[in-house]
PQR file with spaces between the fields and no chain letter, atoms N, CA, C, O and H, PARSE charges and radii, in Angstrom:
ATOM       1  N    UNK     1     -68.963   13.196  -29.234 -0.4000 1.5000
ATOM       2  CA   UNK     1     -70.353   12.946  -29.574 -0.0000 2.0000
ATOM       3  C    UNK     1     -70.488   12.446  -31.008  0.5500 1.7000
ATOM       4  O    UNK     1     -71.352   11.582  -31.161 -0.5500 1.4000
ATOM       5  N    UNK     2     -69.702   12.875  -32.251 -0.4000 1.5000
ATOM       6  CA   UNK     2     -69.862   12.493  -33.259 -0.0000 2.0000
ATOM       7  C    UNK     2     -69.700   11.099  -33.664  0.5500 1.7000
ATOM       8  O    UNK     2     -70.612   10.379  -34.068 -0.5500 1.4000
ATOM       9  H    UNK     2     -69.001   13.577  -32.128  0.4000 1.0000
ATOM      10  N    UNK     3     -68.154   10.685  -33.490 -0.4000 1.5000
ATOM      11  CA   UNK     3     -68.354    9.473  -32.852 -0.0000 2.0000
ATOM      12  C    UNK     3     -69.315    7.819  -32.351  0.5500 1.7000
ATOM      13  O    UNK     3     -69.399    6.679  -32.809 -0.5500 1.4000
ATOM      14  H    UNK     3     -67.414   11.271  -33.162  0.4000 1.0000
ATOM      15  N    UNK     4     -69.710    8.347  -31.536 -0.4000 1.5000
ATOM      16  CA   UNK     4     -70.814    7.640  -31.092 -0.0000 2.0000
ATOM      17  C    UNK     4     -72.245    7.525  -31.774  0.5500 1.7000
ATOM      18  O    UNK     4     -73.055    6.618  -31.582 -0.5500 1.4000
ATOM      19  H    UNK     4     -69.642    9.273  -31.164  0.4000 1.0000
ATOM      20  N    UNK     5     -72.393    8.608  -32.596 -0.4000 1.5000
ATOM      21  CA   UNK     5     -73.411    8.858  -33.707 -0.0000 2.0000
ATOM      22  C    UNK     5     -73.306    8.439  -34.787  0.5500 1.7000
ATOM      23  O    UNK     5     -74.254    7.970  -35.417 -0.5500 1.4000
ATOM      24  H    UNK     5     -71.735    9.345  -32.752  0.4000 1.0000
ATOM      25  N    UNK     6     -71.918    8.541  -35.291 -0.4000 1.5000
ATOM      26  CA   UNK     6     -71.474    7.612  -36.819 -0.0000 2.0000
ATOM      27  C    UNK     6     -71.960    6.152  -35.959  0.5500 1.7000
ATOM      28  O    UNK     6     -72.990    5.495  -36.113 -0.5500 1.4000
ATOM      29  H    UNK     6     -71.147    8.922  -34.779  0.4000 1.0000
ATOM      30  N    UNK     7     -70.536    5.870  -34.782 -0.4000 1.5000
ATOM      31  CA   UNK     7     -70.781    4.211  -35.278 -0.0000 2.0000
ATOM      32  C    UNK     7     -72.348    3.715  -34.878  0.5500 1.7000
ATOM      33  O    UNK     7     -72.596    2.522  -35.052 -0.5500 1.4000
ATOM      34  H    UNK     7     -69.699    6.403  -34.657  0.4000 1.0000
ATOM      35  N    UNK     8     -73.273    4.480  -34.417 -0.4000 1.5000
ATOM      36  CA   UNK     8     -74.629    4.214  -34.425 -0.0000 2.0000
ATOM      37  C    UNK     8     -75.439    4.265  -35.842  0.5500 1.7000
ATOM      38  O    UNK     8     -76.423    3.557  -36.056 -0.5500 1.4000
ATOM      39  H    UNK     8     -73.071    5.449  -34.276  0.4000 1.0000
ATOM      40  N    UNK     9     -74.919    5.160  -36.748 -0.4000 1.5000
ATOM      41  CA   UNK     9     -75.492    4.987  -38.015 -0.0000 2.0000
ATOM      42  C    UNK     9     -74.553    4.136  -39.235  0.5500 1.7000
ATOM      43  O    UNK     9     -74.898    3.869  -40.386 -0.5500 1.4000
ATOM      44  H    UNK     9     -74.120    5.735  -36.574  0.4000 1.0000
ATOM      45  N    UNK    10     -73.334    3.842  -38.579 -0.4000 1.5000
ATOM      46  CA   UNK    10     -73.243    2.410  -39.492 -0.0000 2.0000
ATOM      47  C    UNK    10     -73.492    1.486  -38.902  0.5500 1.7000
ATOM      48  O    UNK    10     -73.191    0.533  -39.620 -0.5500 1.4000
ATOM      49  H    UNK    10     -73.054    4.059  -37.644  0.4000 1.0000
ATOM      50  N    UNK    11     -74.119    0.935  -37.414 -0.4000 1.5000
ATOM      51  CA   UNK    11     -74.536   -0.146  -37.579 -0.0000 2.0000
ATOM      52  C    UNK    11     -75.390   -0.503  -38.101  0.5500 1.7000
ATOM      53  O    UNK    11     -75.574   -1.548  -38.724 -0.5500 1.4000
ATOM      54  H    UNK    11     -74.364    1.709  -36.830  0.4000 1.0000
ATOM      55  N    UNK    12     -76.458    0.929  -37.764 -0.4000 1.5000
ATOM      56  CA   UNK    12     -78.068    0.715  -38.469 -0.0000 2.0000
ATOM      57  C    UNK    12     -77.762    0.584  -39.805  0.5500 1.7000
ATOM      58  O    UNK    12     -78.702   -0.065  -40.263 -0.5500 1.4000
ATOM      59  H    UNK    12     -76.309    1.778  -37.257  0.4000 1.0000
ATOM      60  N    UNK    13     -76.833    0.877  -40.871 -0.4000 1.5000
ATOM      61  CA   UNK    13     -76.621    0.606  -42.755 -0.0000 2.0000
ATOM      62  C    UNK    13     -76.246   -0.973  -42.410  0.5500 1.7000
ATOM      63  O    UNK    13     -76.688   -1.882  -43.112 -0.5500 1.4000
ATOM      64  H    UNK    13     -76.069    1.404  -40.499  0.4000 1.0000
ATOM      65  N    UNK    14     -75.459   -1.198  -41.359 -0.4000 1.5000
ATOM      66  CA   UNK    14     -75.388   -2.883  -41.733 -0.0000 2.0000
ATOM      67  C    UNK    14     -76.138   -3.740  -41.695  0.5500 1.7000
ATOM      68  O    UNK    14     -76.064   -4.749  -42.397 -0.5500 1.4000
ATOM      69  H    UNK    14     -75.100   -0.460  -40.788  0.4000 1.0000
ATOM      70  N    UNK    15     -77.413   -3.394  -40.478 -0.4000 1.5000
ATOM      71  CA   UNK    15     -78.502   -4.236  -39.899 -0.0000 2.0000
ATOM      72  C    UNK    15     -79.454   -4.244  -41.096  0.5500 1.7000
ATOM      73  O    UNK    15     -80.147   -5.216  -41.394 -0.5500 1.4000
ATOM      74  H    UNK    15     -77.474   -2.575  -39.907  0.4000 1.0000
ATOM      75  N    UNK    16     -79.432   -2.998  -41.809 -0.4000 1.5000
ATOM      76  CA   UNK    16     -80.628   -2.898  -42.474 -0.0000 2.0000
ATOM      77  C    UNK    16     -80.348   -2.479  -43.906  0.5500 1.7000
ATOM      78  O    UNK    16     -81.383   -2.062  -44.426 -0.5500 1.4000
ATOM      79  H    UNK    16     -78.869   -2.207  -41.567  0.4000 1.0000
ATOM      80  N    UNK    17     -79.234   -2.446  -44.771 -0.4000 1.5000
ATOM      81  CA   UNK    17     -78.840   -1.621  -45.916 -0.0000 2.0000
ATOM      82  C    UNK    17     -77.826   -2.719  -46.608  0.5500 1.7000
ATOM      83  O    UNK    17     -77.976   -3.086  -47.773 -0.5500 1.4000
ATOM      84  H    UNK    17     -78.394   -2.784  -44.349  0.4000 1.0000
ATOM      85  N    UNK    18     -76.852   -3.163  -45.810 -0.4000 1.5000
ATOM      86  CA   UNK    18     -75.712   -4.105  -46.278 -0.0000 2.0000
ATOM      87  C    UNK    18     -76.724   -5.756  -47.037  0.5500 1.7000
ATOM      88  O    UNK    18     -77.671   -6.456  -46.678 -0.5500 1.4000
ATOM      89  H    UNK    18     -76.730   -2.865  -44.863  0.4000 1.0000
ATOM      90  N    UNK    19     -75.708   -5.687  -48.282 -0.4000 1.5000
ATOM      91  CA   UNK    19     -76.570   -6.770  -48.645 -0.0000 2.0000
ATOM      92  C    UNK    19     -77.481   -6.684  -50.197  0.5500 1.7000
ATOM      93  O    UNK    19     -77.555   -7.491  -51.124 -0.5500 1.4000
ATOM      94  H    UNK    19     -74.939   -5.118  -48.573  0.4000 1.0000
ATOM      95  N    UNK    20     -78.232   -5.054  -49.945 -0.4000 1.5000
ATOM      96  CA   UNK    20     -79.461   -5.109  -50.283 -0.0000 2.0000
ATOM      97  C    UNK    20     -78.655   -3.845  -52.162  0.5500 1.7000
ATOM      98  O    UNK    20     -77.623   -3.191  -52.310 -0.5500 1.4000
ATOM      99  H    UNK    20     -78.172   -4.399  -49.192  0.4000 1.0000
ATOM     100  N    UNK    21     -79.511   -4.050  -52.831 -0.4000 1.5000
ATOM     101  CA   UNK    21     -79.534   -2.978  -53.865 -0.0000 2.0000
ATOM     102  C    UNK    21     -80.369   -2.067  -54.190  0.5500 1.7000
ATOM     103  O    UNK    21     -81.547   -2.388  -54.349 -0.5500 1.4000
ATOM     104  H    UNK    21     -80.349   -4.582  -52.712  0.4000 1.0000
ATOM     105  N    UNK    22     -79.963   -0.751  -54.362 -0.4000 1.5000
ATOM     106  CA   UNK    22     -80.686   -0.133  -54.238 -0.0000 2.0000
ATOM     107  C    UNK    22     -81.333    0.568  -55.581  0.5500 1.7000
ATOM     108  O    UNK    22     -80.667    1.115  -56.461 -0.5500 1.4000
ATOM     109  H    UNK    22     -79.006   -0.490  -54.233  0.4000 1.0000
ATOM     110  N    UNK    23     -82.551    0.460  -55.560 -0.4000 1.5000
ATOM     111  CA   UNK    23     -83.735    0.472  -56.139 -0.0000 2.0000
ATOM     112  C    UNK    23     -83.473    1.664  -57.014  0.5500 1.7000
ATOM     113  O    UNK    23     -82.934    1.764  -58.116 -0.5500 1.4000
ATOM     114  H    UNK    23     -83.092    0.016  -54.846  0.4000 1.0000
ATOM     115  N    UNK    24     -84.028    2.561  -56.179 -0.4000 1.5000
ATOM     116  CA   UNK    24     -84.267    3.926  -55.704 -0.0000 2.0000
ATOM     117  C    UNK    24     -83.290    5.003  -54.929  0.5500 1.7000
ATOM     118  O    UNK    24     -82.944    4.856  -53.757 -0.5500 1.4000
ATOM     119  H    UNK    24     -84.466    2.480  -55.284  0.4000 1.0000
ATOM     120  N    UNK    25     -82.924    6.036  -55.711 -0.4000 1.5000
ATOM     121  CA   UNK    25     -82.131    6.829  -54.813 -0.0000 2.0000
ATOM     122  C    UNK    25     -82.837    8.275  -55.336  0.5500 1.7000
ATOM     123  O    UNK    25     -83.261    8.734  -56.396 -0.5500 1.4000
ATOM     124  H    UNK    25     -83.205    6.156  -56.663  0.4000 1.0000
ATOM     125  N    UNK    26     -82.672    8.783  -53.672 -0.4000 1.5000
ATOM     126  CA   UNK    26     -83.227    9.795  -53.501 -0.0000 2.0000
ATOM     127  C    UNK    26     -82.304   11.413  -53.519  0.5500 1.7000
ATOM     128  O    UNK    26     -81.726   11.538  -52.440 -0.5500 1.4000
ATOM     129  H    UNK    26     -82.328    8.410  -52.811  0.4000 1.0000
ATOM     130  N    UNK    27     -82.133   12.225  -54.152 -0.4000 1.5000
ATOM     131  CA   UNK    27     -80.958   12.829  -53.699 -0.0000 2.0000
ATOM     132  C    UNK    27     -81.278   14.526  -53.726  0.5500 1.7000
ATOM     133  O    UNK    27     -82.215   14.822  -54.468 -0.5500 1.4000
ATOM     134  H    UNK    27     -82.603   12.125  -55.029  0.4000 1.0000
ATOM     135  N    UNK    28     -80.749   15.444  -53.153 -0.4000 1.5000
ATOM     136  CA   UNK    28     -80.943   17.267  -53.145 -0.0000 2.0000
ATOM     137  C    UNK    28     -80.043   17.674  -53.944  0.5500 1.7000
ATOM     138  O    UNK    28     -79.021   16.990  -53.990 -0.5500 1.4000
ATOM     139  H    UNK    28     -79.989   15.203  -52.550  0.4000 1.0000
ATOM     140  N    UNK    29     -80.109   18.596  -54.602 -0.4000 1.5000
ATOM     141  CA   UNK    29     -79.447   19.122  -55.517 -0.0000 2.0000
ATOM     142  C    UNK    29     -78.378   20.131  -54.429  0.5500 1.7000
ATOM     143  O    UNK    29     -79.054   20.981  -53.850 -0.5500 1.4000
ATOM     144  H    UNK    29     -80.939   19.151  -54.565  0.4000 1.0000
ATOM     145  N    UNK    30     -77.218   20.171  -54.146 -0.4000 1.5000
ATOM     146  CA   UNK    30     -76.861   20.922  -53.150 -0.0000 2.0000
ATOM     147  C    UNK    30     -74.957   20.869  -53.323  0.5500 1.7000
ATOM     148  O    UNK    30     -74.099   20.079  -52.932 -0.5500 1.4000
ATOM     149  H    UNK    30     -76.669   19.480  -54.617  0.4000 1.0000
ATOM     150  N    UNK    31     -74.937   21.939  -53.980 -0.4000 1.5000
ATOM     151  CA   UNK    31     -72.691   22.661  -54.544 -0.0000 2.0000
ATOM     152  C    UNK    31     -72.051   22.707  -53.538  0.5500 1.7000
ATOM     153  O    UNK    31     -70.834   22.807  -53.692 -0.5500 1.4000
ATOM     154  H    UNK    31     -75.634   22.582  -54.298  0.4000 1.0000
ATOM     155  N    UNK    32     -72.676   22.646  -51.899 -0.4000 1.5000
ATOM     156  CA   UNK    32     -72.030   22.191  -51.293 -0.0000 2.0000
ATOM     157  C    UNK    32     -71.176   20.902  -50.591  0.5500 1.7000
ATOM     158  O    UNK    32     -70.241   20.772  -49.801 -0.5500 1.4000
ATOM     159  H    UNK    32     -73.665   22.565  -51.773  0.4000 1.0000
ATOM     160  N    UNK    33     -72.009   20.105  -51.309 -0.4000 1.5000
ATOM     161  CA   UNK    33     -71.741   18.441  -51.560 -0.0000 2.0000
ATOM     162  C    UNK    33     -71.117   18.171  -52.500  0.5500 1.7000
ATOM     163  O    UNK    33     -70.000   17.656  -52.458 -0.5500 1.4000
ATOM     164  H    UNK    33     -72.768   20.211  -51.950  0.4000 1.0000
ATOM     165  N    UNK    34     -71.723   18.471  -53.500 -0.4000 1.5000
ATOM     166  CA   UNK    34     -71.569   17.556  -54.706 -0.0000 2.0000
ATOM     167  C    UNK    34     -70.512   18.740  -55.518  0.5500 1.7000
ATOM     168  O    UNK    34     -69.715   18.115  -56.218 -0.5500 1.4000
ATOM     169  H    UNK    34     -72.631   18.889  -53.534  0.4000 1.0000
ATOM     170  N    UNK    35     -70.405   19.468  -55.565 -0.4000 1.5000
ATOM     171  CA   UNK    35     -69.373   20.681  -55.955 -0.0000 2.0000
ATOM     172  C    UNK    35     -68.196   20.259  -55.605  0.5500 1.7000
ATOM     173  O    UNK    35     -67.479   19.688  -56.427 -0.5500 1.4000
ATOM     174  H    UNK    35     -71.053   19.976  -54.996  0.4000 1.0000
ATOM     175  N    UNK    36     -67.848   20.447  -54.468 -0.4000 1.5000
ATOM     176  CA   UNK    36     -66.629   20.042  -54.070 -0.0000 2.0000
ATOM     177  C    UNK    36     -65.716   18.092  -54.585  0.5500 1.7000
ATOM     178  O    UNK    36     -64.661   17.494  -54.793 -0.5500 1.4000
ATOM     179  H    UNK    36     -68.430   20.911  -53.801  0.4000 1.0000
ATOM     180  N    UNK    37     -67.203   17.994  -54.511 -0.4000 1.5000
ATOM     181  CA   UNK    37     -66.472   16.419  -55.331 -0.0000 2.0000
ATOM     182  C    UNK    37     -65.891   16.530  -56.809  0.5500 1.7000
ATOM     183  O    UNK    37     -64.931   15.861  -57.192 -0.5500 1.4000
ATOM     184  H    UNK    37     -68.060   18.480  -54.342  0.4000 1.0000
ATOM     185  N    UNK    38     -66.669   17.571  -57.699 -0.4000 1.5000
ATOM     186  CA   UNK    38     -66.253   17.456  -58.946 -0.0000 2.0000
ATOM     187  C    UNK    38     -67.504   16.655  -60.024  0.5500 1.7000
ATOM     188  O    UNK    38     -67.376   16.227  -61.171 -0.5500 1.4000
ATOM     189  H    UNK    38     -67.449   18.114  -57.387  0.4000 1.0000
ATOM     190  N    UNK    39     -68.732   16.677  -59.090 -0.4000 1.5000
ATOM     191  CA   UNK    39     -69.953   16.008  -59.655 -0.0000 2.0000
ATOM     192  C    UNK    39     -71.261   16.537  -59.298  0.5500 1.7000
ATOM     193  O    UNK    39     -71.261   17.574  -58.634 -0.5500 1.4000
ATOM     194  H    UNK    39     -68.836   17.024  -58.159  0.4000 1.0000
ATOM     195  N    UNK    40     -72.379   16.013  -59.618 -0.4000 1.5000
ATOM     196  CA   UNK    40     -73.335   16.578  -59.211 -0.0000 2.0000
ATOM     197  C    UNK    40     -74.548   15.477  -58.737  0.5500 1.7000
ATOM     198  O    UNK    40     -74.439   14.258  -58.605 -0.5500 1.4000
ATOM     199  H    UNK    40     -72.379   15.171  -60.157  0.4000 1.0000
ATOM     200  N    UNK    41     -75.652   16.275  -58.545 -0.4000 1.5000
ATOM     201  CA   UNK    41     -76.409   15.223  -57.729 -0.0000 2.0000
ATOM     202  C    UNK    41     -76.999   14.105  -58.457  0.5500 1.7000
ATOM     203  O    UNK    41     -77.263   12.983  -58.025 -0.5500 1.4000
ATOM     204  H    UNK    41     -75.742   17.265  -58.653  0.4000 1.0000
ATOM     205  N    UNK    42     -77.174   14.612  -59.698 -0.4000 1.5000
ATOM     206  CA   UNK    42     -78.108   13.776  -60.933 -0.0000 2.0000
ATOM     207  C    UNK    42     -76.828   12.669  -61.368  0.5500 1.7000
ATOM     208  O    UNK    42     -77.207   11.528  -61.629 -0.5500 1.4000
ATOM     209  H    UNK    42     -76.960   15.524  -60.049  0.4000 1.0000
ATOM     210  N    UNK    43     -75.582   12.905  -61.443 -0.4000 1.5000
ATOM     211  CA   UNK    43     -74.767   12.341  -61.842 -0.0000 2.0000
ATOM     212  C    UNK    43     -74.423   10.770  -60.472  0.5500 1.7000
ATOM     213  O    UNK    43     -74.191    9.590  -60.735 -0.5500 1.4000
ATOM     214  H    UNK    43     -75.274   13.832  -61.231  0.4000 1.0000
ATOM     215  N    UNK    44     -74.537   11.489  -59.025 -0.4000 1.5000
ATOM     216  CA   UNK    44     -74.387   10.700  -57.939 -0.0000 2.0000
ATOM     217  C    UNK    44     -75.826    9.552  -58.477  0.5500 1.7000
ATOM     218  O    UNK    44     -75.593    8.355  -58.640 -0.5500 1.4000
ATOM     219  H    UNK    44     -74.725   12.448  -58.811  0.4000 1.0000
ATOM     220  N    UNK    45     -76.886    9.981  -58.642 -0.4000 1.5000
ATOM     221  CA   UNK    45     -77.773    9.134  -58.662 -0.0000 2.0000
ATOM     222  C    UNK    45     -77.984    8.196  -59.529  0.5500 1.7000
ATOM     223  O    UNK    45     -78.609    7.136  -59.552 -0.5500 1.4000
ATOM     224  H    UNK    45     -77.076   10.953  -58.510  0.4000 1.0000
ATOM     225  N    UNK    46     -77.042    9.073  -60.564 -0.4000 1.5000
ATOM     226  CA   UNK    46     -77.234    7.395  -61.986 -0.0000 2.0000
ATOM     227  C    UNK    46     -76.367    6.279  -61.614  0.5500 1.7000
ATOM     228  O    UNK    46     -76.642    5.104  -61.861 -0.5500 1.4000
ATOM     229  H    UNK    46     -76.534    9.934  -60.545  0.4000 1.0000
ATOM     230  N    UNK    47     -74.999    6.794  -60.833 -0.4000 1.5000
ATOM     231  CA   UNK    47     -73.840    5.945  -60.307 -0.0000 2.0000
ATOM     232  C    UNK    47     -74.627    4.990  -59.012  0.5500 1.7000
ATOM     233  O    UNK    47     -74.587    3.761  -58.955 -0.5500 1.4000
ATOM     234  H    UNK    47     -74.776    7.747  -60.632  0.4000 1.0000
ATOM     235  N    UNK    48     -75.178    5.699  -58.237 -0.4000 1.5000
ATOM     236  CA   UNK    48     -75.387    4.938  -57.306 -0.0000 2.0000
ATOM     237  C    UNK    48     -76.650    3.692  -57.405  0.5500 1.7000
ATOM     238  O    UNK    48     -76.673    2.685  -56.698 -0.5500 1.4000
ATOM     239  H    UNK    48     -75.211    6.697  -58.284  0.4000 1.0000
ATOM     240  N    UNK    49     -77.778    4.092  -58.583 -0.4000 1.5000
ATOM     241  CA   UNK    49     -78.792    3.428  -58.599 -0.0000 2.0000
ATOM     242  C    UNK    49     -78.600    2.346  -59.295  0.5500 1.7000
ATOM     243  O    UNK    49     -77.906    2.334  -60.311 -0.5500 1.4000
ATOM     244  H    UNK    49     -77.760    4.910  -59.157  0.4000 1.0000
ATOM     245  N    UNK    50     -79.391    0.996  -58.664 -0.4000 1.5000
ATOM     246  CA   UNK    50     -78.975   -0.355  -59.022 -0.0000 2.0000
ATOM     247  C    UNK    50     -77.585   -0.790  -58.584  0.5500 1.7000
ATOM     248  O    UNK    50     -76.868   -1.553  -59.232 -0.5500 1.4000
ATOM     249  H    UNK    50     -79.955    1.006  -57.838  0.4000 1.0000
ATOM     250  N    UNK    51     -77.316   -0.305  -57.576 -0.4000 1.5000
ATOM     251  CA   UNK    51     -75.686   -0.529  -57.383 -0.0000 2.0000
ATOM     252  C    UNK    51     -75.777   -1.369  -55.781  0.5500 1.7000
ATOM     253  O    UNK    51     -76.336   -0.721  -54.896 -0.5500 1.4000
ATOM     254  H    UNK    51     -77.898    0.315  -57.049  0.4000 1.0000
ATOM     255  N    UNK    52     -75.351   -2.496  -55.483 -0.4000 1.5000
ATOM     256  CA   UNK    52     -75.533   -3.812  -54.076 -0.0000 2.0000
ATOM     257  C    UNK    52     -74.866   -2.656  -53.182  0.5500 1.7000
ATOM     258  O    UNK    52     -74.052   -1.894  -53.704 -0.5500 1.4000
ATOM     259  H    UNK    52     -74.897   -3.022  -56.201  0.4000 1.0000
ATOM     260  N    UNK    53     -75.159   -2.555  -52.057 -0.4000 1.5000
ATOM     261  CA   UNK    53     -74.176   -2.449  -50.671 -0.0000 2.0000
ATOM     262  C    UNK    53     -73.719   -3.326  -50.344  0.5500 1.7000
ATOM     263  O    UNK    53     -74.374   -4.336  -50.085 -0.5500 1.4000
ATOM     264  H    UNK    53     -75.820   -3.174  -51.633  0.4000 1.0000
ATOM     265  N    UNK    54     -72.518   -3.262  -50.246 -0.4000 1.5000
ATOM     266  CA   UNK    54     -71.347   -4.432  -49.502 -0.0000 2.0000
ATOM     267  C    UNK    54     -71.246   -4.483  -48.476  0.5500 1.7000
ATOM     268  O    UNK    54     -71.322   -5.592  -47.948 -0.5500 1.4000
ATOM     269  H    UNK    54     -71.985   -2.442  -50.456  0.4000 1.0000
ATOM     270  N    UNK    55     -70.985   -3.104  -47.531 -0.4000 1.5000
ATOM     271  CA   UNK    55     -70.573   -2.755  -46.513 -0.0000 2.0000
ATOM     272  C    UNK    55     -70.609   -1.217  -46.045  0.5500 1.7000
ATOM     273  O    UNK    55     -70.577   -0.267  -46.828 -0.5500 1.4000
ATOM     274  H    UNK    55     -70.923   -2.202  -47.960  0.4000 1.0000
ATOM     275  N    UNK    56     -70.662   -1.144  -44.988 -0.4000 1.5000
ATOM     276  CA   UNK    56     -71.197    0.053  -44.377 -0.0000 2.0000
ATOM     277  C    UNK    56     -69.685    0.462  -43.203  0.5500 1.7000
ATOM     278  O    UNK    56     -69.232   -0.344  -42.390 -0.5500 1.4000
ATOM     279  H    UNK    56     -70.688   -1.915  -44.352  0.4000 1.0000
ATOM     280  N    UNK    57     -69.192    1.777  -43.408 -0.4000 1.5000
ATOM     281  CA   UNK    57     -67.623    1.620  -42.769 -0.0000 2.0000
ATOM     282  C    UNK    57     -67.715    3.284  -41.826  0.5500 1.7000
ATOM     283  O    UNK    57     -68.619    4.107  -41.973 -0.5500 1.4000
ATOM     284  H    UNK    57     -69.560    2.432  -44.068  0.4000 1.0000
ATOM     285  N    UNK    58     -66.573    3.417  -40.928 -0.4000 1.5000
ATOM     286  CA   UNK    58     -66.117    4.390  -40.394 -0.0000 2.0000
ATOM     287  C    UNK    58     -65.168    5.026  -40.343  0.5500 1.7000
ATOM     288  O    UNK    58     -64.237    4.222  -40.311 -0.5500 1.4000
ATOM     289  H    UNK    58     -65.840    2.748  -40.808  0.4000 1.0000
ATOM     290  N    UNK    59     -64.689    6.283  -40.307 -0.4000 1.5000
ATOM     291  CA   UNK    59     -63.017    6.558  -39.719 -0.0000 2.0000
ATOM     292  C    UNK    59     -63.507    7.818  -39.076  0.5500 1.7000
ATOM     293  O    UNK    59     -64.385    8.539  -39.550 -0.5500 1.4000
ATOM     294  H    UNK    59     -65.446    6.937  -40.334  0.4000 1.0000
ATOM     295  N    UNK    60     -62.969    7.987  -38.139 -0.4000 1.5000
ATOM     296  CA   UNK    60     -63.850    9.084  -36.890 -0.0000 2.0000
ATOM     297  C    UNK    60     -65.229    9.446  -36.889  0.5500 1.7000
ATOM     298  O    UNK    60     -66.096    8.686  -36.456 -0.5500 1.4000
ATOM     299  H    UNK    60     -62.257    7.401  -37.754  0.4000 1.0000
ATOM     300  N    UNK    61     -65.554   11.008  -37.535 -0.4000 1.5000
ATOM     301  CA   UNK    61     -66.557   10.931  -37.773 -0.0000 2.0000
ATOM     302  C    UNK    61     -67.118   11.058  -38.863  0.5500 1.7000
ATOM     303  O    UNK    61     -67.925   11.922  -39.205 -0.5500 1.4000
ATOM     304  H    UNK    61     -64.849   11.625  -37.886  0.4000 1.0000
ATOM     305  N    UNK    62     -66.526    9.826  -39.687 -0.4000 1.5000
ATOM     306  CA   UNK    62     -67.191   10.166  -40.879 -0.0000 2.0000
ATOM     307  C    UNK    62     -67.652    8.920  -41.369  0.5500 1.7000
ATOM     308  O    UNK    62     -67.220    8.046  -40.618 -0.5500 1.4000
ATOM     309  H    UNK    62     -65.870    9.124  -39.409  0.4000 1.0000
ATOM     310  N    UNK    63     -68.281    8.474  -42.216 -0.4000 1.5000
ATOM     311  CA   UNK    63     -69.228    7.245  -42.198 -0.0000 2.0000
ATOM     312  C    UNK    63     -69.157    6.963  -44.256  0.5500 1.7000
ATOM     313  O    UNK    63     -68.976    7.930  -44.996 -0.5500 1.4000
ATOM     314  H    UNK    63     -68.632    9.184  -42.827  0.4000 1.0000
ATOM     315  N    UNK    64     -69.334    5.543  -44.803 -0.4000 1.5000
ATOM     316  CA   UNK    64     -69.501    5.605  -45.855 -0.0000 2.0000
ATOM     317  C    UNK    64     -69.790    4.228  -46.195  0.5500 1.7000
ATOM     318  O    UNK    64     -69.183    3.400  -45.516 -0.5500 1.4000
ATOM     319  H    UNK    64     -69.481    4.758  -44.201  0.4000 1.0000
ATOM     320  N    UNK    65     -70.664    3.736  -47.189 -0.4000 1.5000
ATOM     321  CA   UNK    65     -70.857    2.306  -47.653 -0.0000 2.0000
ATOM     322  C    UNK    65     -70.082    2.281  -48.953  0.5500 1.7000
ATOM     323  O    UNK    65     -70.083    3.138  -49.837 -0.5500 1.4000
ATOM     324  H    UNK    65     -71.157    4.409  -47.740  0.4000 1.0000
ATOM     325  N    UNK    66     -69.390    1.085  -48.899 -0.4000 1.5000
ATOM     326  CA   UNK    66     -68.851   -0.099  -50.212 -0.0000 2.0000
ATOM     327  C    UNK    66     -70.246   -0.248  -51.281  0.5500 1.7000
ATOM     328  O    UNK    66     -71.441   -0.064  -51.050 -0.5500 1.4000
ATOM     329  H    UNK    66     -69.389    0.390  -48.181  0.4000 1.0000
ATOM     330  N    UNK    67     -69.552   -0.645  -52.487 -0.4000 1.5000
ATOM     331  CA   UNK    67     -70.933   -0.995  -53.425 -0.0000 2.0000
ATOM     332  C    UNK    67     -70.199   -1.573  -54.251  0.5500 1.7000
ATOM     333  O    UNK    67     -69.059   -1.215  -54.549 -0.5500 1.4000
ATOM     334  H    UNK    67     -68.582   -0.794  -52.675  0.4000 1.0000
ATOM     335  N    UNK    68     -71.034   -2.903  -54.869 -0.4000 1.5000
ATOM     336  CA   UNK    68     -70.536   -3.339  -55.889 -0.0000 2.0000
ATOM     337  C    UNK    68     -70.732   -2.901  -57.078  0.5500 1.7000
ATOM     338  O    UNK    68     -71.869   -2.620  -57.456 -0.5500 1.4000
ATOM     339  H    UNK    68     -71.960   -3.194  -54.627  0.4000 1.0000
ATOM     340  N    UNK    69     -69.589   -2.763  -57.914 -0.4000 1.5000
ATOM     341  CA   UNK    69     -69.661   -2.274  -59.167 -0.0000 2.0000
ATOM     342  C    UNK    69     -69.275   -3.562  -60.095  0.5500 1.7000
ATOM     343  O    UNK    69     -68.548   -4.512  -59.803 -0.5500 1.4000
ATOM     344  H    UNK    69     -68.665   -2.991  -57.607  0.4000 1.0000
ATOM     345  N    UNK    70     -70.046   -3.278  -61.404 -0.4000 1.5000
ATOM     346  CA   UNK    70     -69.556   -4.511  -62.265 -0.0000 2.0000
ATOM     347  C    UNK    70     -68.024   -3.472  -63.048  0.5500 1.7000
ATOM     348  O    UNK    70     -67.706   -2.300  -63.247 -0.5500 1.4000
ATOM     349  H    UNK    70     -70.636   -2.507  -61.642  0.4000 1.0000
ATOM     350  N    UNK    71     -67.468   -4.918  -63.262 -0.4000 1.5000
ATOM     351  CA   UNK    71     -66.660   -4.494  -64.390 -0.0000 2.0000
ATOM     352  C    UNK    71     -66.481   -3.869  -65.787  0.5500 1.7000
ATOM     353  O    UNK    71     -66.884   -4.689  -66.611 -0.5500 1.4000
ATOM     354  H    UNK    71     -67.727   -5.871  -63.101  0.4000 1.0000
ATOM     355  N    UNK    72     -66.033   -2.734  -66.390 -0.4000 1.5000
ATOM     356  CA   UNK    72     -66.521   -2.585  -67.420 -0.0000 2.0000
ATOM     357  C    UNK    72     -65.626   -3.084  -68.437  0.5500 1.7000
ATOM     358  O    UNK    72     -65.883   -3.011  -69.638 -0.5500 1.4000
ATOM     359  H    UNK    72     -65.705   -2.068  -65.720  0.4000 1.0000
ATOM     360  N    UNK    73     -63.952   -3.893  -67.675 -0.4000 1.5000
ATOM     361  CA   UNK    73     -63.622   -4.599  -68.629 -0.0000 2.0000
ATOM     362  C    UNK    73     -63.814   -5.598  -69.796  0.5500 1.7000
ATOM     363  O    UNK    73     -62.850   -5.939  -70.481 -0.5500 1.4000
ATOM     364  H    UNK    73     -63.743   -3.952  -66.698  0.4000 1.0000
């Protein structure tokens, strides 16, 4: 079932997300996410905002979009 639910929600990021930059990001403050990464939510949101989607991807059930980053060389 999971499966079939990811690749249904990356098609919908490609139809409608790939392409585009995002404005606005919305995010929950929540150590079960963002803890385990080694970051936090305020920190995800400065990284991610103003940042293009490239691409929208899968590997079982887990789902994730590409973004362009500039260089800071």
């Amino acid at each position: 079932m999971f499966h079939a639910t990811v690749a249904r929600i990356v098609h919908y990021l490609r139809n409608r997300l790939v392409g585009k930059t995002l404005a606005t990001v919305q995010v929950q403050d929540d150590a079960n996410v963002y803890g385990k990464g080694g970051t936090t939510a305020a920190e995800f949101k400065r990284a991610m905002t103003g940042k293009k989607v490239l691409d929208a991807r899968q590997q079982g059930k887990y789902f994730w979009y590409d973004r362009y980053m500039k260089s800071t060389i």
